[in-house]
C-alpha positions as CSV (number, residue, x, y, z in Angstrom):
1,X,0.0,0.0,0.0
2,X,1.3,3.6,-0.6
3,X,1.7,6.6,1.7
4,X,-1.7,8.0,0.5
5,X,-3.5,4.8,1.0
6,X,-2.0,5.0,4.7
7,X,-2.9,8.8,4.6
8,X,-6.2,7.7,3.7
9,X,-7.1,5.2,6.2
10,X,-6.1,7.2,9.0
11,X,-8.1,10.4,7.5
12,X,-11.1,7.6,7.3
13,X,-10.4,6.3,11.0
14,X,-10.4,10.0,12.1
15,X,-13.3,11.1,11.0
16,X,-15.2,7.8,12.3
17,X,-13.9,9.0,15.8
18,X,-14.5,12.3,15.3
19,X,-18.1,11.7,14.6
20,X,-18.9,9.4,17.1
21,X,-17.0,11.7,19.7
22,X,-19.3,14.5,18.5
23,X,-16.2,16.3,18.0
24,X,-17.6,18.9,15.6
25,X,-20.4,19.0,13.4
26,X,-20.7,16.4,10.8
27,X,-20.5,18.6,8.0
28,X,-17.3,20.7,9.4
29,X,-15.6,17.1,10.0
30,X,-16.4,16.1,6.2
31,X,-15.3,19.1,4.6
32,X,-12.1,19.0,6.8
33,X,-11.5,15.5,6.1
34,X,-11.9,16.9,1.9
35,X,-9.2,19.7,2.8
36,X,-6.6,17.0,4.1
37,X,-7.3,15.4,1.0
38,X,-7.0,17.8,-1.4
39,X,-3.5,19.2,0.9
40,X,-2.5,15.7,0.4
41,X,-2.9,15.4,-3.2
42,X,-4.8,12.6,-3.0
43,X,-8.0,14.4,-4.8
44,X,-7.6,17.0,-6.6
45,X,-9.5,20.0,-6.8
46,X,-11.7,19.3,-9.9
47,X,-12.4,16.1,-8.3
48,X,-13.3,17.7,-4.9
49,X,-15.5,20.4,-6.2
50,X,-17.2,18.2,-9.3
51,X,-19.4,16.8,-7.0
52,X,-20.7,20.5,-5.9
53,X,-21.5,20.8,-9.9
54,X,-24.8,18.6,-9.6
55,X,-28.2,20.6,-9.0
56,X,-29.5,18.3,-6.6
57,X,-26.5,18.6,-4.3
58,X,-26.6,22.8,-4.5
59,X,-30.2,22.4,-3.9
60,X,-30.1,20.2,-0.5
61,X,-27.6,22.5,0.6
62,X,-29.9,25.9,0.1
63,X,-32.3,23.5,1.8
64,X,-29.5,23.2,4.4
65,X,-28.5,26.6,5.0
66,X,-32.8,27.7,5.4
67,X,-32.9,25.4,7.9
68,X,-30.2,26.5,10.3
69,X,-31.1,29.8,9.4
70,X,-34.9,29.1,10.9
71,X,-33.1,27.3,13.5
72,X,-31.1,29.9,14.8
73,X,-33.9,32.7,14.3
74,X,-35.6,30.7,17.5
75,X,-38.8,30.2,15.9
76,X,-38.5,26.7,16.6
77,X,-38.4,26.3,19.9
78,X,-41.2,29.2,19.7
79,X,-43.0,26.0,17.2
80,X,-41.6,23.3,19.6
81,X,-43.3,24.9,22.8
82,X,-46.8,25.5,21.0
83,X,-47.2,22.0,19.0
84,X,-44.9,19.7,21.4
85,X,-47.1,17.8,23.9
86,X,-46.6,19.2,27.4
87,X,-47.2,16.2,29.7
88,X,-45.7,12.4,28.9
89,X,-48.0,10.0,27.5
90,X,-47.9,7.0,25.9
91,X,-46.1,7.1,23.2
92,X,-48.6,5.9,20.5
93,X,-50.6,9.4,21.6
94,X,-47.4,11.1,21.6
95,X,-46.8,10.7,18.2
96,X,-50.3,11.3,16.8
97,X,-49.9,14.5,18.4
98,X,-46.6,14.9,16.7
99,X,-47.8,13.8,13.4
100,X,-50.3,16.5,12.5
101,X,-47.9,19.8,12.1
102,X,-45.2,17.2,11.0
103,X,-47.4,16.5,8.4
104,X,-49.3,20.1,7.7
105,X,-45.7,22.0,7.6
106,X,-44.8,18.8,4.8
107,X,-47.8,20.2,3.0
108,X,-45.5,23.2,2.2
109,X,-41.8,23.0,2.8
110,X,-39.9,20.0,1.1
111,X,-39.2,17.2,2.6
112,X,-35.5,17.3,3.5
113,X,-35.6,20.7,5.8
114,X,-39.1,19.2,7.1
115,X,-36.9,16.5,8.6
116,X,-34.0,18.5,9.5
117,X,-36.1,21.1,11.3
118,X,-38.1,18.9,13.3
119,X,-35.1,16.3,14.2
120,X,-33.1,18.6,16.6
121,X,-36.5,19.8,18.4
122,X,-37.9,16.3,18.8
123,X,-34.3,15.2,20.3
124,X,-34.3,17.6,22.8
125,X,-37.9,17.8,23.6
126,X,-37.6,13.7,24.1
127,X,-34.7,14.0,26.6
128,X,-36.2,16.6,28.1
129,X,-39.8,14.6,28.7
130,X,-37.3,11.6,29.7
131,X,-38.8,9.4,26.6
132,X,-36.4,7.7,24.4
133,X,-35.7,9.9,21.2
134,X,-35.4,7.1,18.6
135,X,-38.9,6.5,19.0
136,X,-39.2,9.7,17.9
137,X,-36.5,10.6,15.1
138,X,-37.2,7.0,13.3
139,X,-40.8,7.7,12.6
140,X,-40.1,11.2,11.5
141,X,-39.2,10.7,8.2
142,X,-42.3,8.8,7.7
143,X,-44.5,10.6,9.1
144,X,-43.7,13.6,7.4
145,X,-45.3,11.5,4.2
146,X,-49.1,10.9,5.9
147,X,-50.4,14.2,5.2
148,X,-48.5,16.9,2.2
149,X,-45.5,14.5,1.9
150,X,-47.3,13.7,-1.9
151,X,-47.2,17.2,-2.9
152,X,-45.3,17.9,-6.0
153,X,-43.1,20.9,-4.1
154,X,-42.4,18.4,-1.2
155,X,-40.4,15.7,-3.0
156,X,-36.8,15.6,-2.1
157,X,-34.4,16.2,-5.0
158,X,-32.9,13.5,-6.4
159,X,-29.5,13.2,-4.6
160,X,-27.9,10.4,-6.3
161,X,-27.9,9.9,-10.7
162,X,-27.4,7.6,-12.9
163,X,-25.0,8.8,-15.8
164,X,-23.9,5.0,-17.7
């Protein structure tokens, strides 16, 4: 094996800590990963940036970006304390609650921020109701389908392609 193979395995076996550490974000982790890559020479920059060059990929990034940007504007945990049940129940009635602004806000946004804007808020509403939050977060994607998830504007752009 070369130097870069080695160089790669470790960069590989770094970011598997890193991300199970919860180091950094995921997406700062990746793109540093890319940078000791590219420093390396072990991809280029044309091979780096090509993949930025498909519209599916620049669009679930915008979708991205106007999700932390709602995020960080607080009007979710403004939406988490008006549509997040208040007092534990079973969990079965938890999530019927859960599922009818899941599914009216799918009627209008796509489906990738949908999910990325409810994930964080059911996480930390879960821990702090003391209920396990993958009973929550596995269902979301789902759940997100049962009401607009059909709509036209709602359908997540194709992420991967077929070229041959």
């Amino acid at each position: 094996m070369t130097f870069s193979g080695y160089i790669a395995i470790g960069v590989v076996l770094l970011i598997i800590i890193a991300l199970v550490k919860e180091v950094m974000r995921p997406g700062l982790i990746l793109f540093s990963a890319l940078v000791i890559f590219m420093i390396t020479d072990i991809i280029s920059a044309d091979d780096a940036l090509s993949g930025f060059s498909n519209k599916g990929m620049i669009t679930v990034a915008l979708l991205f970006l106007v999700s932390e940007g709602v995020r960080e504007t607080g009007a979710l945990n403004k939406l988490g304390r008006i549509i997040l049940p208040k007092k534990r129940k079973p969990i079965p009635r938890l999530l019927m609650q859960i599922l009818i602004p899941v599914s009216a806000v799918s009627a209008f946004l796509n489906n990738t921020p949908v999910v990325i804007i409810f994930g964080p808020l059911l996480k930390k509403w879960a821990d702090k109701m003391s209920l396990p939050s993958q009973k929550f977060l596995i269902p979301l994607s789902p759940m997100r389908r049962f009401s607009g998830g059909h709509a036209p504007s709602s359908e997540p752009p194709p992420i991967c392609s077929y070229t041959g």
